[in-house]
PLY file of the C-alpha trace (Angstrom):
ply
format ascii 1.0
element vertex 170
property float x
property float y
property float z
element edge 169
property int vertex1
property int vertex2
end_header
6.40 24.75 12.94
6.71 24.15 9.24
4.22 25.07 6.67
2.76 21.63 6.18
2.48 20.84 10.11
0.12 23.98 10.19
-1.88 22.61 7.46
-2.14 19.40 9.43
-2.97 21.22 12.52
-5.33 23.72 10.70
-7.09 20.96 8.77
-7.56 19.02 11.43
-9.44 21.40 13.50
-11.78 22.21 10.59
-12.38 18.01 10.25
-12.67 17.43 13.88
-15.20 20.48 14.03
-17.89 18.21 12.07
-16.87 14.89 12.69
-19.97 12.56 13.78
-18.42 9.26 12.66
-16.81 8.49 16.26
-18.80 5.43 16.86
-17.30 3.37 13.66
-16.17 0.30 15.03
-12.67 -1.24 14.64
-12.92 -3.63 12.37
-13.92 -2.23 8.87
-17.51 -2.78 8.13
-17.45 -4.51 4.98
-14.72 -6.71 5.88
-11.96 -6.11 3.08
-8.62 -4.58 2.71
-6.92 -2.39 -0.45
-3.19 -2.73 -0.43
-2.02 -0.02 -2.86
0.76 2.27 -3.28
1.84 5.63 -1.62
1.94 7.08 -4.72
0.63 10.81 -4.01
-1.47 10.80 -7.19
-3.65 8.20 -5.47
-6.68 8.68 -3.39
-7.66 5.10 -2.65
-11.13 6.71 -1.13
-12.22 8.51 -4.29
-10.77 5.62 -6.73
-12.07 2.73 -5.16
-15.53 3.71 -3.25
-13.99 3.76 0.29
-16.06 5.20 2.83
-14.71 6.25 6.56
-15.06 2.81 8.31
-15.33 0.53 5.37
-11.81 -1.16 4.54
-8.44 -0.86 5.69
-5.96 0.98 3.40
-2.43 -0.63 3.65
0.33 1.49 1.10
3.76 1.31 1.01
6.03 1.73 -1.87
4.88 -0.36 -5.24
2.12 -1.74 -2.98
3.81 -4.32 -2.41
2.29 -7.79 -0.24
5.17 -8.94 1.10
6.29 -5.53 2.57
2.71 -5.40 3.76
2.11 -9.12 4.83
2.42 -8.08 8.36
-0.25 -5.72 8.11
-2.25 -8.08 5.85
-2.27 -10.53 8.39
-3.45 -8.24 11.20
-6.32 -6.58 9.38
-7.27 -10.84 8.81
-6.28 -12.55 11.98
-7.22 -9.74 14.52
-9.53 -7.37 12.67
-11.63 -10.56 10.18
-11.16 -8.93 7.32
-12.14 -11.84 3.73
-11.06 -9.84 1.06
-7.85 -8.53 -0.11
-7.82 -5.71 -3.63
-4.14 -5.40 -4.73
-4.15 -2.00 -6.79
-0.43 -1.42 -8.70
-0.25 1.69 -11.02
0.89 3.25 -13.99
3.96 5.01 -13.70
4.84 3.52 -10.85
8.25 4.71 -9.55
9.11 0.68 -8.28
9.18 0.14 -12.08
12.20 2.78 -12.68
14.82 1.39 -11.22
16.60 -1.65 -9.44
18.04 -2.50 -6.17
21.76 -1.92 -7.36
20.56 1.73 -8.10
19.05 1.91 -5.18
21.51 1.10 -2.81
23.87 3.29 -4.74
21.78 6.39 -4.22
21.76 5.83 -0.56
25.34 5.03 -0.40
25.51 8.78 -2.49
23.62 10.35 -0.38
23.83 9.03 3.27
27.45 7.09 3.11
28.26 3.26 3.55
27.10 2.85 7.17
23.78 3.21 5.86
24.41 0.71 3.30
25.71 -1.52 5.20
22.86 -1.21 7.68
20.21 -2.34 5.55
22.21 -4.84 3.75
22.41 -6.40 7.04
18.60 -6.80 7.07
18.70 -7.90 3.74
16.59 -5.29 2.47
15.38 -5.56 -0.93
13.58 -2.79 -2.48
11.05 -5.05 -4.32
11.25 -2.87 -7.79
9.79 -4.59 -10.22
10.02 -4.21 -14.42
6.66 -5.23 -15.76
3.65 -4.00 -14.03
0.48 -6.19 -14.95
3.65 -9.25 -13.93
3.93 -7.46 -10.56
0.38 -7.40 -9.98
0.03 -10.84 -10.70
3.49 -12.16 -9.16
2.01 -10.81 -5.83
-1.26 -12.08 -5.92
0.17 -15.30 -6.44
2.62 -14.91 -3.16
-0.64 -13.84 -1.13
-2.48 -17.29 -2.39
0.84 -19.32 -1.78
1.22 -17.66 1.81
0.35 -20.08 4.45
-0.39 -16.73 6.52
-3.28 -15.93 4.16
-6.50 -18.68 4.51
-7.45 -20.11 1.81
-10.77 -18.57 2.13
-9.59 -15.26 1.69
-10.83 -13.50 -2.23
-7.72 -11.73 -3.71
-7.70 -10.08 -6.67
-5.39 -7.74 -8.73
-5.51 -4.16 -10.61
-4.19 -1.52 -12.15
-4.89 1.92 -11.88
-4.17 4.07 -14.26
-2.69 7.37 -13.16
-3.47 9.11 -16.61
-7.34 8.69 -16.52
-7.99 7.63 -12.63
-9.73 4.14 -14.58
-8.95 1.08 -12.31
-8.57 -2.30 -14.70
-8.56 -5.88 -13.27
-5.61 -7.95 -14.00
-6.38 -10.93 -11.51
0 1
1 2
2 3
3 4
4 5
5 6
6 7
7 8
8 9
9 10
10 11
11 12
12 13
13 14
14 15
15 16
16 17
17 18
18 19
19 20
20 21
21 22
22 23
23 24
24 25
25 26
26 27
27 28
28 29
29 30
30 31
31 32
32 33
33 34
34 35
35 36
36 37
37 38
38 39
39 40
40 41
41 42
42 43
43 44
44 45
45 46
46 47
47 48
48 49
49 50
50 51
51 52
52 53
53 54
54 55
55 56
56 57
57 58
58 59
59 60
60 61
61 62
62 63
63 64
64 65
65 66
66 67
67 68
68 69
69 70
70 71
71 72
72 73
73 74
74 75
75 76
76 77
77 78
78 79
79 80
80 81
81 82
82 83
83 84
84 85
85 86
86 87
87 88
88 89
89 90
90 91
91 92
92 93
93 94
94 95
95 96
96 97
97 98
98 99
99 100
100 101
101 102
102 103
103 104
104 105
105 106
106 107
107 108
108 109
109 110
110 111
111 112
112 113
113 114
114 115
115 116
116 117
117 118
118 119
119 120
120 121
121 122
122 123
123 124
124 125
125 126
126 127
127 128
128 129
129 130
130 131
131 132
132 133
133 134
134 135
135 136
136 137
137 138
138 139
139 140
140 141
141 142
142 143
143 144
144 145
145 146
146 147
147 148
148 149
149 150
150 151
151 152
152 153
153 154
154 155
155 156
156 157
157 158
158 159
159 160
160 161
161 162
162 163
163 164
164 165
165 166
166 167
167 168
168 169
């Protein structure tokens, strides 16, 4: 077992030791969703207010809504969440490079099969070069989706990794 597993395993037993929050119900009490990145140097629960139970948490690389649209539309459809909060960041690795780079790095490191694997599912890697133009580029394709109601309040930030403040863009 590797050194982080036992963490995981060891942590968990001193969480599950305490835990009284078992009776939360599915569908997150104050009806909202943060779609933010996986960046490691953010805790969406400390940033944004987030208690167990309150919101979902959707990240993926760059948070990015349309890698996450599928989850976006669960958390609304099945689970009646109204609200969507689109957090990008500063130094945000999305804004380093571009898809050429990208696929070259996997053709470096994992050969041309790869490569051609995901170029047959026409993966993109959604980098972006201007950050406050990300943030609002994908609230825009969340308003525009005919997946996301009308009714829905979206709205865009930026947190900034420097000083943990969180600015509105949107």
């Amino acid at each position: 077992m590797s050194a982080i597993q036992k963490n995981v395993e060891a942590t968990s037993e001193a969480y599950s030791s305490t835990f009284t929050k078992g009776d939360l119900v599915l569908p997150p009490a104050k009806k909202y969703l943060v779609l933010t990145c996986m960046d490691a140097r953010i805790d969406p629960a400390q940033a944004f207010g987030i208690e167990l139970g309150d919101a979902h948490v959707i990240r993926n690389a760059g948070a990015s809504a349309e890698d996450a649209l599928r989850s976006i539309i669960i958390s609304e459809q099945l689970l009646g969440t109204t609200e969507i909060v689109l957090v990008k960041h500063t130094g945000c690795g999305m804004l380093t490079f571009k898809n050429e780079d990208a696929y070259g790095i996997v053709e470096k490191n994992l050969g041309a099969e790869a490569v051609a694997e995901l170029k047959a599912k026409n993966l993109d890697f959604l980098p972006f070069p201007e950050l406050e133009k990300a943030v609002e580029e994908d609230v825009a394709f969340l308003k525009a989706s005919k997946a996301v109601p009308e009714s829905v309040t979206i709205s865009g930030w930026v947190y900034e990794v420097e000083t943990g403040k969180t600015r509105r863009v949107v």
